[in-house]
C-alpha positions as CSV (number, residue, x, y, z in Angstrom):
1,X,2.7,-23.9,-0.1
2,X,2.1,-20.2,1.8
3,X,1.7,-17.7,-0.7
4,X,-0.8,-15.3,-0.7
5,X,-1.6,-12.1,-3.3
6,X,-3.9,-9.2,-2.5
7,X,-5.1,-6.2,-4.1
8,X,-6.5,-3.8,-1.9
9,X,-6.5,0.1,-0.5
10,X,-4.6,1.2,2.7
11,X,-7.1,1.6,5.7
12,X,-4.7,3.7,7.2
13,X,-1.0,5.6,6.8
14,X,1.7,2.8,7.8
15,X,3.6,2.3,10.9
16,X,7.1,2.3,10.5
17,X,9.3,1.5,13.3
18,X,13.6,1.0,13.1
19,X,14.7,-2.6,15.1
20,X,17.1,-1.8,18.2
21,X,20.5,-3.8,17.1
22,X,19.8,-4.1,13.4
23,X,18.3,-0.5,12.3
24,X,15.9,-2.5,10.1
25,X,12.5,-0.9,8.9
26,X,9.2,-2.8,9.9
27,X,6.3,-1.2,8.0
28,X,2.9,-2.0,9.6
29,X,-1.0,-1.6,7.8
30,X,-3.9,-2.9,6.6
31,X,-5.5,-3.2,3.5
32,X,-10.1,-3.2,2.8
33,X,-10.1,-5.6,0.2
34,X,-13.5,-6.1,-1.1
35,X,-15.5,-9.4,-1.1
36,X,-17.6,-8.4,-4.0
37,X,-21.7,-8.9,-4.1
38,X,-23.5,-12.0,-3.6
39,X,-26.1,-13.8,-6.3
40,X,-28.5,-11.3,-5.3
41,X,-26.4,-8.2,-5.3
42,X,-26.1,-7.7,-2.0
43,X,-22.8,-6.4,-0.9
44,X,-20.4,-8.8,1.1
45,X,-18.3,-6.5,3.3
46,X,-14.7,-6.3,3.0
47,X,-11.8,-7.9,4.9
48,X,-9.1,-6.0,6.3
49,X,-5.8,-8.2,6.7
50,X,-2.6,-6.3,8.8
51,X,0.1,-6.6,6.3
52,X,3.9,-6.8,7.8
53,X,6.9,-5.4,5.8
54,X,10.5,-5.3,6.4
55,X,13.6,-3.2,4.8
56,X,14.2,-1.7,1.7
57,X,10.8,-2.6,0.9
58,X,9.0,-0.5,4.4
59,X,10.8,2.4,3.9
60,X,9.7,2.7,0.3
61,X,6.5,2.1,1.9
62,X,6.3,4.5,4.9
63,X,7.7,7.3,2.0
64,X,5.0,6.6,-1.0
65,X,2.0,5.0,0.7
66,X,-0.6,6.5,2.7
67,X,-4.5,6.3,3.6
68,X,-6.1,5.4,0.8
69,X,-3.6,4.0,-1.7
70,X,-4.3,1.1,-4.0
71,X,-1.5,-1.6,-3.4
72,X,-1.0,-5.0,-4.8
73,X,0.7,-7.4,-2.1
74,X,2.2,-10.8,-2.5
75,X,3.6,-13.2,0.3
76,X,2.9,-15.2,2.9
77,X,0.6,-15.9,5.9
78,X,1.8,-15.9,9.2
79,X,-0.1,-16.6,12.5
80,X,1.0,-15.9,16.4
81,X,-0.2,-15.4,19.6
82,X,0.8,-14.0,23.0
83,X,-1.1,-13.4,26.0
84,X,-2.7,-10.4,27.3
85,X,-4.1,-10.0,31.3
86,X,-3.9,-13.9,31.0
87,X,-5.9,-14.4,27.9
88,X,-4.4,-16.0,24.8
89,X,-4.3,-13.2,21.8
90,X,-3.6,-15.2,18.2
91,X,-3.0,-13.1,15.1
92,X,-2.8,-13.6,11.7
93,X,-0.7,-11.4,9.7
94,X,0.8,-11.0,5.7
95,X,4.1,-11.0,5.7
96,X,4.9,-9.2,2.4
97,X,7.6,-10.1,0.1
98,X,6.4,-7.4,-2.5
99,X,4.1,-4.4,-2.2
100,X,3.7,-2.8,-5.3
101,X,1.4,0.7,-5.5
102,X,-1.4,0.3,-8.5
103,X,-2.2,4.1,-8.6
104,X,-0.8,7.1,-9.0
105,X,-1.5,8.7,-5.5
106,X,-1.5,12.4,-6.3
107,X,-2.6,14.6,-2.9
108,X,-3.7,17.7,-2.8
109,X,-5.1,19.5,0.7
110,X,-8.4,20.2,-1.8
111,X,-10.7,18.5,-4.0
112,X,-9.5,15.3,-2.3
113,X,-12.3,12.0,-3.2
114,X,-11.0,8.9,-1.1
115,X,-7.4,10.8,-0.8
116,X,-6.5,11.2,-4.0
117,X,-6.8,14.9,-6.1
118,X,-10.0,15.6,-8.2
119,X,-7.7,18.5,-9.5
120,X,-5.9,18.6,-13.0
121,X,-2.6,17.4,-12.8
122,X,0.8,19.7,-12.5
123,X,2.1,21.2,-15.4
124,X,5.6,19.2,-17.0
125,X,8.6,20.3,-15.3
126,X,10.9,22.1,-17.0
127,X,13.7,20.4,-18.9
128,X,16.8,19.9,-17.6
129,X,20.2,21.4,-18.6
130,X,22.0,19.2,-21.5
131,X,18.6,17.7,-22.9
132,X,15.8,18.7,-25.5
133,X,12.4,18.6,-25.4
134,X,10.4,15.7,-27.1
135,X,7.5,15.7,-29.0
136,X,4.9,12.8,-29.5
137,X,7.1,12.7,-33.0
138,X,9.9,11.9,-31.4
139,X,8.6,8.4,-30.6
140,X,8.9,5.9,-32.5
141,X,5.5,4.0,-31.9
């Protein structure tokens, strides 16, 4: 069995590139997940897999995510090489069946703290044409 799941923040904005014939997105990152502290409290470092995406599910990426953002991935592990000035490159990559974003992502240009606004939130929007306001008494639980 492959399958992998990962919870971890982007390291950088993804790389979204369209294939030649099919038109189909290829989202590219990588996520810092932590390792967590050792028996004495040291701190184990972090690992930073590349993460692969295709479709639907890269251009959802390449519009919401960024630097940063908290995502959960689940897939599968996929390893390559190729060669580069006659040396043998191998890679190992996640190919994600599912990215799903675990925070909110608000920006702001200021009173950013690890890309995400410090800053109170927007006001509500106004309310549409044809519908009413609701109140916390409008809710049934």
């Amino acid at each position: 069995m492959n399958s992998v799941s990962l919870i971890g923040r982007l390291t950088r904005d993804p790389e979204v590139r369209y294939g030649a014939a099919s038109q189909t997105a290829v989202a590219r990152f990588s996520i810092a997940i932590d390792r967590g502290r050792d028996r004495d409290g040291n701190d184990r470092g972090a690992d930073y897999p590349n993460i692969v995406c295709f479709g639907k599910t890269a251009e959802l990426v390449e519009k919401y995510l960024g630097k940063g953002r908290l995502v959960g991935i689940t897939g599968r592990i996929q390893t390559g090489s190729y060669e580069k000035d006659g040396k043998k490159v191998y890679t190992t990559e996640v190919l994600a069946d599912r990215v799903e974003f675990l925070d909110r992502g608000d920006r702001a240009a200021e009173g950013q703290q690890g890309g995400f606004s410090t800053a109170a939130p927007a006001a509500m929007p106004s309310v549409p044409e044809g519908f009413s306001q609701l109140t916390d008494d409008d809710i049934p639980f």
